[in-house]
C-alpha positions as CSV (number, residue, x, y, z in Angstrom):
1,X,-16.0,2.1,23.1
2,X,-14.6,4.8,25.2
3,X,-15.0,7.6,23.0
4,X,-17.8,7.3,20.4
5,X,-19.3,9.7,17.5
6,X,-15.6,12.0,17.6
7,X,-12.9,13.4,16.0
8,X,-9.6,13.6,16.9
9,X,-7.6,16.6,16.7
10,X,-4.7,16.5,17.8
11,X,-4.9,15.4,21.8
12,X,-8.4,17.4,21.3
13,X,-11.9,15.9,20.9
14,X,-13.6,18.2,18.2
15,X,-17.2,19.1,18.5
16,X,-20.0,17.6,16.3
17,X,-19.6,17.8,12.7
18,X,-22.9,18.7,10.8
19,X,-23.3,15.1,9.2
20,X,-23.5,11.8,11.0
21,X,-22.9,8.1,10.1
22,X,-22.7,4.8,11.5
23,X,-21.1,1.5,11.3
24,X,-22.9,-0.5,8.6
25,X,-22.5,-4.6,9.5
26,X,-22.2,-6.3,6.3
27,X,-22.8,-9.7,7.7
28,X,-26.2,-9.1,9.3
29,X,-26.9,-6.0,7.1
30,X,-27.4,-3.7,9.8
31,X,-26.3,-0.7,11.8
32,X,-24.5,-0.2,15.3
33,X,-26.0,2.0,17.4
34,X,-23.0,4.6,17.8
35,X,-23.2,7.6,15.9
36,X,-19.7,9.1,14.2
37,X,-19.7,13.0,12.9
38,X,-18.0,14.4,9.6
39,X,-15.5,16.9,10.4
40,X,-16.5,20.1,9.6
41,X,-14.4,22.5,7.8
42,X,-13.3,24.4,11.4
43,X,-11.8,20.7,12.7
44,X,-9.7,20.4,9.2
45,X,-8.6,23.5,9.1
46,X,-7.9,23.1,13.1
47,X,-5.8,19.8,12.3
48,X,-3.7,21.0,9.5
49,X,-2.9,23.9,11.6
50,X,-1.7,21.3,14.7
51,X,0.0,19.5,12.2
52,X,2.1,23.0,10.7
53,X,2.9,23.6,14.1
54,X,4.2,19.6,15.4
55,X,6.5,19.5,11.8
56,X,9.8,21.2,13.2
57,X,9.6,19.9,16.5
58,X,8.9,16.2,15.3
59,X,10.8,16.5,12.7
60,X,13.9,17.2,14.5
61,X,13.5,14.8,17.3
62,X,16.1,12.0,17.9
63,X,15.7,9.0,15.6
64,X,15.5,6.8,19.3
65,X,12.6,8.9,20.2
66,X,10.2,8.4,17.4
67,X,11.1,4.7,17.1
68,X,9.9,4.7,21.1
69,X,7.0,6.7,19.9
70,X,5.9,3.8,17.6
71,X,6.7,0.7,19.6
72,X,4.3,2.3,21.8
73,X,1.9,2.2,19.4
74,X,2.4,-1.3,18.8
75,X,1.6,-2.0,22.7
76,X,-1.3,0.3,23.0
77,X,-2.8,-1.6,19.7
78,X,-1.9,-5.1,21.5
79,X,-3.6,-3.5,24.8
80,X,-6.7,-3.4,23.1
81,X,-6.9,-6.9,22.7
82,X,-10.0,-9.0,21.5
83,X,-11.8,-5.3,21.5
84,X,-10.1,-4.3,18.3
85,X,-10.6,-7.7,16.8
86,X,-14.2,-8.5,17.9
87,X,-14.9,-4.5,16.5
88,X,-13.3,-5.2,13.0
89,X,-15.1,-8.4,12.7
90,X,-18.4,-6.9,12.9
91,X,-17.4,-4.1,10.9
92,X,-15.7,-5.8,7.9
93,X,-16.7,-9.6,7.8
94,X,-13.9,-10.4,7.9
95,X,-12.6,-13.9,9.8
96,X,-11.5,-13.3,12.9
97,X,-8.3,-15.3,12.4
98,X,-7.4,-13.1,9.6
99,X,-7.9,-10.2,11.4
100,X,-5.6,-11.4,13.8
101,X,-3.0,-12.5,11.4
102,X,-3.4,-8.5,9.7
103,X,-2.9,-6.8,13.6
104,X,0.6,-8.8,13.8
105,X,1.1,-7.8,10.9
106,X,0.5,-4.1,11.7
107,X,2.6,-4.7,14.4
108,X,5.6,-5.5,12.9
109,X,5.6,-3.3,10.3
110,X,5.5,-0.3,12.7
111,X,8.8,-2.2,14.6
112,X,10.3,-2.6,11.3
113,X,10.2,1.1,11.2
114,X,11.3,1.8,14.8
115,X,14.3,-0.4,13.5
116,X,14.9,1.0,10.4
117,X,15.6,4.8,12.1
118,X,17.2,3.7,14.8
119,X,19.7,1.7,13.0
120,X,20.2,4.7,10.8
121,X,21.5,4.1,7.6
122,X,17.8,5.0,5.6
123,X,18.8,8.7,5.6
124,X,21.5,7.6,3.0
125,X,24.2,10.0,4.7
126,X,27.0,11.2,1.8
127,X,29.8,12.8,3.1
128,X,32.7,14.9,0.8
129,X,34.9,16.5,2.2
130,X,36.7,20.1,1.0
131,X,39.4,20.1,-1.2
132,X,40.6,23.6,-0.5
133,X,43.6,23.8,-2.6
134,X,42.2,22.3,-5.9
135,X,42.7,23.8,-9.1
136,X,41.3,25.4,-10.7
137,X,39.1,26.3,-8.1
138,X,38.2,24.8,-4.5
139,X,36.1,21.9,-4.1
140,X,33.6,22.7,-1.5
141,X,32.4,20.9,1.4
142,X,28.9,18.9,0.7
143,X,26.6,16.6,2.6
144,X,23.1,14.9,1.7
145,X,20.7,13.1,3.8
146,X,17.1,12.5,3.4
147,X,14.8,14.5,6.1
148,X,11.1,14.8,6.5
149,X,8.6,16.5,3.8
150,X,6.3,17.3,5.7
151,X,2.4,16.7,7.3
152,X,1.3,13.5,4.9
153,X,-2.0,13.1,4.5
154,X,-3.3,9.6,4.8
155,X,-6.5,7.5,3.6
156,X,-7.7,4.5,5.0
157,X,-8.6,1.8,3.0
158,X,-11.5,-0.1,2.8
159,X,-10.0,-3.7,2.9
160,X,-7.4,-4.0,5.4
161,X,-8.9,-2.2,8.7
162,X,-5.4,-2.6,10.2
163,X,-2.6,-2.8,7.7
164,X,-3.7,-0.3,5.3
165,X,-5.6,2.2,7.8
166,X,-5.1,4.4,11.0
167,X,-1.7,2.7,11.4
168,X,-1.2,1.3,8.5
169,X,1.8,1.1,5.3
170,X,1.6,5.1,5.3
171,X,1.1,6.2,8.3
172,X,3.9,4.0,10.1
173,X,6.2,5.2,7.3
174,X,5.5,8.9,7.5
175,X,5.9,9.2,11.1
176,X,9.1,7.2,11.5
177,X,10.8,10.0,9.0
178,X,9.5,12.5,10.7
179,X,6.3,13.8,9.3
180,X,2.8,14.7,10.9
181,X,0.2,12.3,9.9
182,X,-3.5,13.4,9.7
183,X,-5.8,10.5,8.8
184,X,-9.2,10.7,7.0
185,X,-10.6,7.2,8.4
186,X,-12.4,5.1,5.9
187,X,-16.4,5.1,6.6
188,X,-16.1,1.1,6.4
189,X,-15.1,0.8,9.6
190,X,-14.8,4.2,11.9
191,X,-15.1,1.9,15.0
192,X,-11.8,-0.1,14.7
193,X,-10.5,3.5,13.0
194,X,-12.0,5.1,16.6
195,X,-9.7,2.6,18.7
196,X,-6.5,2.9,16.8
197,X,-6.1,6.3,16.8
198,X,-6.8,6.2,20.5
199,X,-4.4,3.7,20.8
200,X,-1.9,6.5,18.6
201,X,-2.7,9.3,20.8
202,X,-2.3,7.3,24.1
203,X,1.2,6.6,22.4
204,X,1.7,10.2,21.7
205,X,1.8,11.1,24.8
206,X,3.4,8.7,27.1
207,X,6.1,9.3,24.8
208,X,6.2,13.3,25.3
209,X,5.5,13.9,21.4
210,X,4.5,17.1,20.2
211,X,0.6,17.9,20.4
212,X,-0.6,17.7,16.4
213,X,2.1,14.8,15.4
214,X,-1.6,12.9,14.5
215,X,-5.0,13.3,13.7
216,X,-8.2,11.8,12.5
217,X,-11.0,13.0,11.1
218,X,-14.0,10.9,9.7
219,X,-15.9,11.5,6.4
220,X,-18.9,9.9,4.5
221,X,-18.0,11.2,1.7
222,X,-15.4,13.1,0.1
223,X,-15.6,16.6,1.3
224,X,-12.9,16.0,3.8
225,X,-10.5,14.4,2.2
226,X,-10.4,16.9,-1.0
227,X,-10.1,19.5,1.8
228,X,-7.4,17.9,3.2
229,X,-5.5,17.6,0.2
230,X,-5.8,20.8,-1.3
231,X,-4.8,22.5,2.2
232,X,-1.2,23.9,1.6
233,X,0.0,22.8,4.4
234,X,-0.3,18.8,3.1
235,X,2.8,18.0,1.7
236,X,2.3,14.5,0.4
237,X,-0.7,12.1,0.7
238,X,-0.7,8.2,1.1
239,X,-4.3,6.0,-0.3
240,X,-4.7,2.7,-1.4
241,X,-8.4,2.1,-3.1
242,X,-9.8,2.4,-6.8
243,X,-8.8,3.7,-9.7
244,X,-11.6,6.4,-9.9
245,X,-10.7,7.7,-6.0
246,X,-6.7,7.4,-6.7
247,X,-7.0,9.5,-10.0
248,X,-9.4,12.1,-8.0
249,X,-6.8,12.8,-5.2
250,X,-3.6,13.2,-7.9
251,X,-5.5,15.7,-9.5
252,X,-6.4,17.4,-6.7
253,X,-2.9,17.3,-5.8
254,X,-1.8,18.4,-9.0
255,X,-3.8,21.2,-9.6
256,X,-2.5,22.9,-6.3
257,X,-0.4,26.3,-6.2
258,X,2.1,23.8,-4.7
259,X,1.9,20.4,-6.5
260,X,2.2,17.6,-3.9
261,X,3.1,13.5,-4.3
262,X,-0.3,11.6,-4.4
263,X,1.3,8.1,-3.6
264,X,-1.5,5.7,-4.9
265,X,-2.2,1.8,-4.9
266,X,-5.2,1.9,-7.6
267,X,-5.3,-1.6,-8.2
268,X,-4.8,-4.6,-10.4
269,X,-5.1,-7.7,-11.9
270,X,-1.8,-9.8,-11.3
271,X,-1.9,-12.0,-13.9
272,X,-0.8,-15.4,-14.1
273,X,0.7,-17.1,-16.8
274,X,1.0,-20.8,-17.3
275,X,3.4,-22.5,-19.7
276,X,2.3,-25.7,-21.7
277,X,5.1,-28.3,-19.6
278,X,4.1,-27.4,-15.9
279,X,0.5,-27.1,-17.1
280,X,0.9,-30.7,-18.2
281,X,2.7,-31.6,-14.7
282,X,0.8,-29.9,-12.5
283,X,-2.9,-29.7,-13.6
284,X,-4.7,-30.2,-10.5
285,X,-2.1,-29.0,-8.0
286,X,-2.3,-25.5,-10.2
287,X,-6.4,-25.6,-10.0
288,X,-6.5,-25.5,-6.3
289,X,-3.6,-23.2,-6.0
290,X,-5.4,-20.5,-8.0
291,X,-8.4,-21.1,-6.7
292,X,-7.4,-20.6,-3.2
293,X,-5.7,-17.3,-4.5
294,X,-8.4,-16.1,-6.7
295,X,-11.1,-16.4,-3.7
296,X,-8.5,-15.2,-0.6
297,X,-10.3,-13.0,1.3
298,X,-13.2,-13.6,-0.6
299,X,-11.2,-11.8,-3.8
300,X,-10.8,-8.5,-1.7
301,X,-7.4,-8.0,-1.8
302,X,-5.3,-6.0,-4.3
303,X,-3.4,-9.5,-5.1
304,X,-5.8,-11.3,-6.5
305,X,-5.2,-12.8,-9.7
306,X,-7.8,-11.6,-12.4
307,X,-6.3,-13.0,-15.0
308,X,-4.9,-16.3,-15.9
309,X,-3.4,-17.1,-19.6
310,X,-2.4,-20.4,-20.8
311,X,-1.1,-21.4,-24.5
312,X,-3.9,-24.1,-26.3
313,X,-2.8,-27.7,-25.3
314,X,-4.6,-31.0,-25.1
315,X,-4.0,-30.6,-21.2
316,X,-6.3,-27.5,-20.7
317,X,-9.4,-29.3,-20.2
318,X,-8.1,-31.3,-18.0
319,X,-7.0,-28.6,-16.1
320,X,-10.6,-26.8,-16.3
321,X,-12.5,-29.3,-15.2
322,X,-10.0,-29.3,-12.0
323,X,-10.3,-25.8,-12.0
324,X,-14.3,-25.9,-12.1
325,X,-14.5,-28.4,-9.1
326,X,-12.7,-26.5,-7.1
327,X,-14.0,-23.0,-7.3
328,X,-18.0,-25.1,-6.7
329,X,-16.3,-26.1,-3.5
330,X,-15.3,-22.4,-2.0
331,X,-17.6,-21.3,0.3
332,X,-19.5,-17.9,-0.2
333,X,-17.8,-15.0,2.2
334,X,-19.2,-12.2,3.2
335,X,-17.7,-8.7,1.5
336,X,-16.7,-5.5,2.8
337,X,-19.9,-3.8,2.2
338,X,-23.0,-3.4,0.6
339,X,-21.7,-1.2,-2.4
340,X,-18.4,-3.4,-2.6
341,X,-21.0,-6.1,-3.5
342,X,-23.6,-4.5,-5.4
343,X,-20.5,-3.6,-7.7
344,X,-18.7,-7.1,-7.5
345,X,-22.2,-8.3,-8.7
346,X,-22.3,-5.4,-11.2
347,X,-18.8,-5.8,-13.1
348,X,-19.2,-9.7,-13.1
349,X,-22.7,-9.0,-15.0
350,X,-21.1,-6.8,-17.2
351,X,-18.2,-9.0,-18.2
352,X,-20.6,-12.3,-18.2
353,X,-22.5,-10.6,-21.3
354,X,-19.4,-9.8,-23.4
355,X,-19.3,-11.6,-26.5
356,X,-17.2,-14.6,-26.3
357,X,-16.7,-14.7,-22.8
358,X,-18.5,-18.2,-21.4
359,X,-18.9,-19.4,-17.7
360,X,-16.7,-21.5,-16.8
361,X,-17.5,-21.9,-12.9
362,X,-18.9,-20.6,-9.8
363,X,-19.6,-21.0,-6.5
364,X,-22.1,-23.7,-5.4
365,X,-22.9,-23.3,-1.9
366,X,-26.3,-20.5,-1.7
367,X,-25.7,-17.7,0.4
368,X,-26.6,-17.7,4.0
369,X,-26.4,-13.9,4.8
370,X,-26.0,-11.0,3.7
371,X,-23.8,-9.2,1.0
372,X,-22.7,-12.8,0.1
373,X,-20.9,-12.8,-3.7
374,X,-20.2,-16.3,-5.2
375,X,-16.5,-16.6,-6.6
376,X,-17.1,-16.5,-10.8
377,X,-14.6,-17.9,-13.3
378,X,-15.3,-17.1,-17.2
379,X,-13.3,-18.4,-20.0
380,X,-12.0,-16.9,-23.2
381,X,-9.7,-17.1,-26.3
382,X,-6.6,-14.7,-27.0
383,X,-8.3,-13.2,-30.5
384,X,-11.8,-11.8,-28.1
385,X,-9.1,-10.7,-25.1
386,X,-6.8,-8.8,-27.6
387,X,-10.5,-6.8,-28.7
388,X,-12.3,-6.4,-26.0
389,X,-9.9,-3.7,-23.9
390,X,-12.8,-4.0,-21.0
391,X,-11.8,-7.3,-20.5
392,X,-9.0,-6.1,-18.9
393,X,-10.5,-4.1,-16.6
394,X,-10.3,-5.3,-12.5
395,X,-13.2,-6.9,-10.6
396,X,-12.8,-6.3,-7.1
397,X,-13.8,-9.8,-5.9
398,X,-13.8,-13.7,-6.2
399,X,-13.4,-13.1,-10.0
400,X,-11.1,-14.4,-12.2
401,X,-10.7,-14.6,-16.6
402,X,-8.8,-17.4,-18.1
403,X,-7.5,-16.8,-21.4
404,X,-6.2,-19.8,-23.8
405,X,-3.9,-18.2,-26.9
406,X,-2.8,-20.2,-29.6
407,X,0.5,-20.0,-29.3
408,X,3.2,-17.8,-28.1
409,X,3.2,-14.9,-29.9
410,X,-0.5,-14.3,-29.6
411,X,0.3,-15.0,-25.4
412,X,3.4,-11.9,-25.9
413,X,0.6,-10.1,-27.9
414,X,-1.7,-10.2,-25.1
415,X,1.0,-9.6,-22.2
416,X,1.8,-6.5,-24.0
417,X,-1.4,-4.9,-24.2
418,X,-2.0,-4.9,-20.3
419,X,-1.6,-1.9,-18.1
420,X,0.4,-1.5,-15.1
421,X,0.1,-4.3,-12.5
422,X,1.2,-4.5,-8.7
423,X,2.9,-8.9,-9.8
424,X,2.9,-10.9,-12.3
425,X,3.0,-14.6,-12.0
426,X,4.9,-17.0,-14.4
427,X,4.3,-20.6,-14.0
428,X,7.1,-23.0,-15.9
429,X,9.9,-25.0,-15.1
430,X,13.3,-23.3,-15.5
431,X,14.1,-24.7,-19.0
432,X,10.4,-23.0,-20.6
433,X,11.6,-20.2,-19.2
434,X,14.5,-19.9,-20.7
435,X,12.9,-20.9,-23.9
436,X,10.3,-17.6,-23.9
437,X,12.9,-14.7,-22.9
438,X,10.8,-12.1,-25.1
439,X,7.8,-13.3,-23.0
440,X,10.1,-12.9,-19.5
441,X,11.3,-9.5,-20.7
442,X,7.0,-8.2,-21.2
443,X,6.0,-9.4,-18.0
444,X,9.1,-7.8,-16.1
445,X,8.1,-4.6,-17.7
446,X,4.5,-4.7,-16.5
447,X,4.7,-5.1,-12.4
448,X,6.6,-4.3,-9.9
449,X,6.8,-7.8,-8.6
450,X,7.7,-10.7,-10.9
451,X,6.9,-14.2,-9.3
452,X,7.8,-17.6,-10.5
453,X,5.8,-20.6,-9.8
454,X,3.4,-18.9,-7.0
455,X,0.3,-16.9,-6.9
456,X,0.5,-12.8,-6.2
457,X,-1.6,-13.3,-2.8
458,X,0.5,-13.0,0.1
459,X,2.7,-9.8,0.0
460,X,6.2,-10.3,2.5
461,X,6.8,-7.4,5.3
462,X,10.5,-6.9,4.4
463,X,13.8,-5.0,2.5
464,X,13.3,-6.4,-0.7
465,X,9.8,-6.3,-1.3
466,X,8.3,-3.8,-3.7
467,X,4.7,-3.4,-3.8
468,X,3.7,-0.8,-6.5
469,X,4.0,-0.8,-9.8
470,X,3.5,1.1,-13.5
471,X,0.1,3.0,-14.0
472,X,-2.4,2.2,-13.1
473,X,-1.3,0.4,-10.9
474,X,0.1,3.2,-8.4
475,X,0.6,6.5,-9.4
476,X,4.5,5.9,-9.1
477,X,6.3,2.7,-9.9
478,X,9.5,4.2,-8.0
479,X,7.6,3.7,-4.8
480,X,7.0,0.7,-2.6
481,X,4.0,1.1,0.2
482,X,5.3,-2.0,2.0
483,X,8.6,-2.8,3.1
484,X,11.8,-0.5,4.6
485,X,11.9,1.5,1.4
486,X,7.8,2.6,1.9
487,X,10.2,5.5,4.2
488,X,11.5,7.4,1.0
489,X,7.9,8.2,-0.2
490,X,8.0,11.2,2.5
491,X,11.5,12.1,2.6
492,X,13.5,14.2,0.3
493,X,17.0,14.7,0.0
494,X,18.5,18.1,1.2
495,X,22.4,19.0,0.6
496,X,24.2,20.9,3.2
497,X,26.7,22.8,1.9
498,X,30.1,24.1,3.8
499,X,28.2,24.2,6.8
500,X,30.3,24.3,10.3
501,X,30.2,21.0,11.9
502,X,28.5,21.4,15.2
503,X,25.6,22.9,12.9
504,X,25.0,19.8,10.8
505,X,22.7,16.8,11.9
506,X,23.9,14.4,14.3
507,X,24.0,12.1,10.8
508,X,26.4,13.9,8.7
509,X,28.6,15.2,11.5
510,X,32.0,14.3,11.2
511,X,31.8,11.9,14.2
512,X,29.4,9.1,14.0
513,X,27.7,8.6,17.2
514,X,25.0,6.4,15.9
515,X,27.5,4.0,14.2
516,X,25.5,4.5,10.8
517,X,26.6,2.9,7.6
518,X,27.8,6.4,5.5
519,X,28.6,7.2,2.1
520,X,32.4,9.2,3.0
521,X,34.5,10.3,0.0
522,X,33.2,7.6,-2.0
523,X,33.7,5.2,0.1
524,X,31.4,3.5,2.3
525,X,32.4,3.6,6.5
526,X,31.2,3.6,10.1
527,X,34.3,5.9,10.7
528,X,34.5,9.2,11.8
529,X,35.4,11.7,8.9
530,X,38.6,12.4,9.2
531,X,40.2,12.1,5.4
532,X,40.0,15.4,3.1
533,X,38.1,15.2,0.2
534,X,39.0,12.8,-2.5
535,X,40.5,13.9,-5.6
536,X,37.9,14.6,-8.9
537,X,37.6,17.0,-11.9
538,X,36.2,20.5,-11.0
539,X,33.2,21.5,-12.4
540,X,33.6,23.7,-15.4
541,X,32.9,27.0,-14.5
């Protein structure tokens, strides 16, 4: 590595931080030799300040010059080549054919973004026009965009060392509107963190952006990051993790002088139901589909389904024996790290021993190294899931619960006592569904993504995705952290009132250079403004 055991700040290397860490290999249970050092209270306040000072000038760039700014990211991250890759491997465990599947996808979701602002039309422009002579009183002139909120904080997550991290669903988001980004890397894997934000900073300034626009700063704890979000001049913060760690930074950023937006993915158990006719249809074919899903990634992704519910039917068995055969097939993975296990192991103990909850299967193959978890199915009935509220509860892992109900209205009873999810999954042939419209209307209600015959894993880079959903699943089921709409979580809208023309943004001047889609009198245009205002009631006054 080119640069070991720093911070950045900025375009600055800090100096040593107090405490030091290194990169655990969950695979061989060991360390790498290179040491990395917990900012220190000097280098936060030092990148907060670099950040206060890059928000105007970033801010009010052209839209063409941030989108170079992050296509240059994309080619310094490609640059880095098997490096990044052979880094992550070691760090995370993960396959290296995922990892390279998770960098393209990191890719294209930062070009999505260099799109999206170029293009134009995200800062929803509404244009009306005076009405000078209306009675009883004049209709001023008004205009809305959305512009920047600020520096966003942003944490790393644990599972995706590239999608969700240094240049991940927040960060790529935050700097296309316009917003400083200071990153608090995840201790997981502050090797592959090191690179990207080399790779960022590189970008930065081949691209002539202003010094602060990003930083990084490492922690092996949580000193850093509550600093960082209590710091008043954070403005909104981006995480995807647990439940506990989501909850702890919306507090922190709800208890400040000036509240600030905690956007969090906490989590979930995307559960699947299965209707008695494609149940009877397609036994084995939905065995090996869930058990691919529940054991993707060896369970670590926020998509995995915990939960599967079927009604009581003379095809169950059937289904479970399929079901058994091929989860004692899966091979064992190696997770994240050495806690994520200990706890895997931990919550799978704890839901094992609940009363009438039975194994149903589990992984076969012994482990061959270390932090190894076997995948764990357990079984049981509607009456012991509607009692036991911890059944509910998510199991970061190759863990899934099937429940069997005895008939629909004990399935709607136990749809309606979950929490928020991210999906859920409803397996039936158009005609069942049609059949259960109460049991349609609960599940829309409880994710932000409603899938029909398919399994949660796999979430689409695009418009119409929205990945978020009620509490607790994220912290607001408004928000998407994937797809073009991931922008608004850092933008507000700000109305310019009677302003003269040449004073406005380039986006709600009365010409439209940039071609952008507008909102002009009511109507939507690419045209210059050239109408007055349209004709409406006046306020009452």
């Amino acid at each position: 590595m080119a640069i070991q055991g720093k911070n950045f700040i900025g375009y600055q290397l800090s100096a040593e931080g107090q405490n030091s860490f290194k990169s655990y290999v969950p695979a061989q249970d060991t360390f790498l030799p290179e040491v990395f050092y917990q900012a220190t209270s000097a280098e936060v306040e030092s990148a907060m300040k670099l950040a206060e000072a890059a928000t105007l000038p970033f801010g009010s760039l052209p839209a063409a010059k941030r989108a170079a700014f992050l296509r240059a990211i994309c080619e310094e991250i490609s640059s880095l080549g098997d490096e990044l890759l052979e880094r992550a491997h070691l760090e995370t465990g993960l396959p290296m054919a995922r990892l390279q599947g998770e960098r393209g996808r990191t890719i294209n979701q930062l070009t999505q973004f260099a799109d999206l602002i170029e293009e134009g039309s995200w800062v929803d422009a509404s244009i009306d026009t005076a009405l000078p002579d209306r009675l009883p009183a004049p209709k001023p002139d008004i205009r809305k965009m959305q512009v920047p909120l600020g520096p966003v904080v942003v944490f790393g997550s644990s599972n995706f060392p590239f999608a969700y991290s240094v240049a991940g669903v927040d960060t790529g988001p935050a700097l296309a509107a316009g917003n400083p980004v200071i990153v608090k890397a995840h201790p997981a894997h502050p090797g592959v963190s090191d690179l990207t934000a080399q790779a960022i900073v590189a970008a930065a300034r081949k691209t002539g952006m202003p010094e602060g626009v990003f930083s990084m700063l490492y922690d092996s704890g949580h000193e850093v990051g509550t600093a960082l979000v209590k710091h008043p001049v954070a403005k909104a913060v981006g995480f995807t993790g647990s439940l506990k760690g989501g909850m702890a930074l919306f507090k922190l950023g709800q208890e400040r002088e000036e509240p600030i937006p905690v956007f969090a993915e906490m989590g979930s158990v995307n559960p699947v139901v299965i209707l008695p006719g494609t149940m009877a249809a397609k036994k084995e074919q939905l065995a090996k589909t869930l058990a691919g899903s529940v054991t993707l990634g060896v369970g670590q992704f926020c998509t995995n389904p915990g939960l599967v519910f079927m009604l009581r039917s003379d095809d169950n068995p059937a289904f479970e024996a399929a079901y058994r055969k091929e989860i004692e097939l899966v091979a064992r993975g190696t997770m994240l790290t050495r806690g994520i296990c200990e706890n895997y192991e931990r919550l799978v103990a704890h839901a094992a021993s609940q009363p009438g909850a039975s194994l149903l299967a589990t992984t076969a193959q012994p482990s061959n190294g270390g932090n190894q978890a076997p995948a764990t199915i357990l079984k049981t009935d509607g009456r012991t899931f509607l009692e036991n509220p911890s059944l509910q509860e998510e199991v970061f892992g190759p863990f899934s619960l099937l429940v069997e109900f005895e008939d629909m209205e004990a399935l709607e009873n136990g749809v309606a006592r979950l929490k928020g999810q991210l999906t859920v999954s409803l397996f039936a042939d158009p005609a069942e569904a049609a059949a259960a419209p109460g049991l349609l209307r609960l599940l829309a209600r409880k994710a932000g993504r409603f899938i029909m015959n398919g399994v949660p894993t796999g979430v689409e880079v695009c418009a119409s995705m929205h990945h978020g959903g009620p509490f607790p699943a994220s912290t607001d089921a408004r928000f998407t952290s994937v797809g073009r709409h991931a922008i608004y979580r850092f933008t507000r809208p700000q109305s310019f009132q009677d302003w003269d023309d040449s004073l406005l943004p380039s986006e709600l001047q009365n010409g439209n250079p940039g071609n952008i889609l507008r909102l002009v009198n009511n109507e939507w245009t690419k045209a210059p403004v050239i109408a007055a205002g349209y004709q409406q009631s006046a306020a009452i006054r």
